[in-house]
C-alpha positions in Angstrom: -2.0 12.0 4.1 1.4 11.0 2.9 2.0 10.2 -0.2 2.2 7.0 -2.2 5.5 6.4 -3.0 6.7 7.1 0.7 7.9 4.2 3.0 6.4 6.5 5.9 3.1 6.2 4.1 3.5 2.9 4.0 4.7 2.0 6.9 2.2 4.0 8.7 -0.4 2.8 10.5 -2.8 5.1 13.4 -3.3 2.7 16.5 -6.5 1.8 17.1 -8.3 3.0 20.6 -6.9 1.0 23.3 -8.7 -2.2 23.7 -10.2 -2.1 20.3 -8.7 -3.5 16.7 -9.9 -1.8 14.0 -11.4 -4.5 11.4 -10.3 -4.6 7.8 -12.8 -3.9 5.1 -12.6 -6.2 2.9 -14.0 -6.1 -1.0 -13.9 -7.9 -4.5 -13.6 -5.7 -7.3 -14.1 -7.3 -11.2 -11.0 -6.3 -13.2 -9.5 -6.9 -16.8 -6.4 -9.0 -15.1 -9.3 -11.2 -12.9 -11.3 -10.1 -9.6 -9.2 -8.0 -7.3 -9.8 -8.9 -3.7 -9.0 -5.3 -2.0 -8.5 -4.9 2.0 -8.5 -1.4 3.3 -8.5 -0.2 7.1 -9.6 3.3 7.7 -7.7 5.6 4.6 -4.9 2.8 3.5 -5.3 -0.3 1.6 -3.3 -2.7 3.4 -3.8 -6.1 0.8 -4.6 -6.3 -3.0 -5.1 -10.1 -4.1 -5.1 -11.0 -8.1 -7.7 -13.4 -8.1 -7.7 -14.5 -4.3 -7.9 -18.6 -3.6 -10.9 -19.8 -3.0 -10.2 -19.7 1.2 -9.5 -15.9 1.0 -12.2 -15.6 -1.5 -15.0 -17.2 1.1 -13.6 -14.1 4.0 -14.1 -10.9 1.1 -18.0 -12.5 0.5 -18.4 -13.2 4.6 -18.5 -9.7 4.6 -20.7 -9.2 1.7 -23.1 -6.7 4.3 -20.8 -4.7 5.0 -21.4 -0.8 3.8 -18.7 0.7 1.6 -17.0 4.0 2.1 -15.8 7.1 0.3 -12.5 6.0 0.4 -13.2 2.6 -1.1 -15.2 4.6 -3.6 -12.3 6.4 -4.2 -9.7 3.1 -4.6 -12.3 1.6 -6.9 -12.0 4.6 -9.2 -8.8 5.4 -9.1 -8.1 1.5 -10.2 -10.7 1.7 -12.9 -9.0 4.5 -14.1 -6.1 2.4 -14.5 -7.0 -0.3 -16.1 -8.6 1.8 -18.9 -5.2 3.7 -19.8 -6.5 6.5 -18.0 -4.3 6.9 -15.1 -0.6 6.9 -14.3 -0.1 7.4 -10.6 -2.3 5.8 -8.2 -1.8 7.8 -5.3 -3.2 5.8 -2.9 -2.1 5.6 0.8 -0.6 2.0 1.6 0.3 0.0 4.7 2.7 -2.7 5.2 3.4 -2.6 8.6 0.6 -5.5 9.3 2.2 -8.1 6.6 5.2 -9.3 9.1 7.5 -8.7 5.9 11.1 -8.3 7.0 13.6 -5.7 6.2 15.1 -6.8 3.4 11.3 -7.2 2.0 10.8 -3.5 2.8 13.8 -2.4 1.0 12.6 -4.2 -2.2 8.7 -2.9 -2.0 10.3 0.7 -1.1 12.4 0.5 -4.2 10.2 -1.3 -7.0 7.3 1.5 -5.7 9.5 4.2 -7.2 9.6 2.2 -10.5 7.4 5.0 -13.0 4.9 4.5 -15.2 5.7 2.6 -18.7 9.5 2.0 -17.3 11.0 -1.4 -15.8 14.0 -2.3 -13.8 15.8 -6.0 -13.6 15.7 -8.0 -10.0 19.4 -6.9 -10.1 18.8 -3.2 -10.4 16.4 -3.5 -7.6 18.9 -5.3 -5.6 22.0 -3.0 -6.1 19.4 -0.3 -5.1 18.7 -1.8 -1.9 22.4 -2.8 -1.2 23.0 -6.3 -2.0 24.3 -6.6 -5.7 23.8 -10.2 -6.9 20.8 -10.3 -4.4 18.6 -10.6 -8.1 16.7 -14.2 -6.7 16.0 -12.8 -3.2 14.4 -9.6 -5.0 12.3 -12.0 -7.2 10.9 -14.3 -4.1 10.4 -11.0 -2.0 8.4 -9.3 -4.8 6.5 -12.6 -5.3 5.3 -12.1 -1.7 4.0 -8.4 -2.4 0.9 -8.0 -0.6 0.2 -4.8 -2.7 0.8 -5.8 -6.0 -0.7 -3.2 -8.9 -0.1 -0.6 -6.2 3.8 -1.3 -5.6 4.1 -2.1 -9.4 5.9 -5.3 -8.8 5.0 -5.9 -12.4 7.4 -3.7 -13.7 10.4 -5.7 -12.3 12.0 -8.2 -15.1 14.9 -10.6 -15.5 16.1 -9.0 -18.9 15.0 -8.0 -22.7 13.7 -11.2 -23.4 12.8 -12.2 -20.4 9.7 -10.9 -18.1 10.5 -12.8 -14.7 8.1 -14.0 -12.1 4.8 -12.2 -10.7 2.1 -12.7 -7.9 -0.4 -12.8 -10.3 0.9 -15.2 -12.9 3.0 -14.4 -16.3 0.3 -13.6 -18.3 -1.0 -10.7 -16.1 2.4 -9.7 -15.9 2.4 -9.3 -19.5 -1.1 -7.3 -19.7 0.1 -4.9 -17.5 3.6 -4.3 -18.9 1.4 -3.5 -22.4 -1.0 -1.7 -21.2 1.7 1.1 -19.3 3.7 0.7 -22.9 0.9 2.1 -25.0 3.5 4.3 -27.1 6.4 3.6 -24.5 8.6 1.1 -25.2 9.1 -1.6 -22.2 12.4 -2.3 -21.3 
């Protein structure tokens, strides 16, 4: 298993069989932010949706029959343990490489996934990290199209000081989430 914080990991995705396509399993998951819609196939998570629109919302409950697996188990826990203050690093294998997100869109996800616990960066640092300074807006609207937000902490990328910037899931859950990781750290 490669780690997290790899693009590899991410990136990585084991063909199915020829002639088959391996289905998605697809959860909800009751959170302190709002219900997390989770989509895993085989050992990665491939989507995490804050509080998924009432279309995507009807696809996680079609497959309400559907039986779980340790490794769902194991994303459930290791999120729990997150929202309670209890873990750091999440560890968990991700794909991207079924979103259709383009280069540039990599780049940005690669960078804000190295982003640690309790720390920020500004939508310009990320940019001058991926190679195009003054690139801060196109970081912003490629992080608002994160398909693994929470996982690539997204979250933790601001405008400035006084000034938290954009997220997937809405300003306010920005906000919880930059607290909670700031428990005796101060945010950026």
């Amino acid at each position: 298993m490669l780690p997290f914080g790899s693009m590899e990991a991410q990136e990585r995705m084991a063909p199915a069989p020829q002639g088959l396509v391996e289905q998605p399993l697809r959860v909800l998951m009751p959170s302190p932010i709002g219900e997390l819609g989770v989509e895993l196939r085989g050992t990665t998570v491939t989507r995490l949706l804050i509080e998924p629109a009432p279309a995507e919302r009807e696809i996680f409950l079609s497959l309400h029959g559907i039986d779980g697996s340790d490794f769902l188990d194991e994303v459930f826990g290791r999120l729990s343990e997150y929202f309670a203050g209890a873990r750091r690093k999440l560890e968990l294998e991700l794909d991207l490489g079924a979103c259709g997100l383009d280069s540039f869109t990599r780049r940005v996800l690669k960078e804000t996934a190295k982003i640690p616990y309790g720390r920020t960066r500004t939508y310009q640092e990320i940019a001058e990290h991926t190679g195009r300074p003054g690139a801060g807006r196109e970081v912003l609207s490629a992080l608002l199209g994160n398909p693994i937000p929470i996982l690539i902490p997204c979250h933790r990328v601001v405008h400035g000081k006084a000034d938290f910037g954009g997220y997937v899931g809405g300003a306010e859950r920005k906000i919880w989430l930059l607290d909670l990781e700031s428990q005796g750290i101060q945010v950026y």
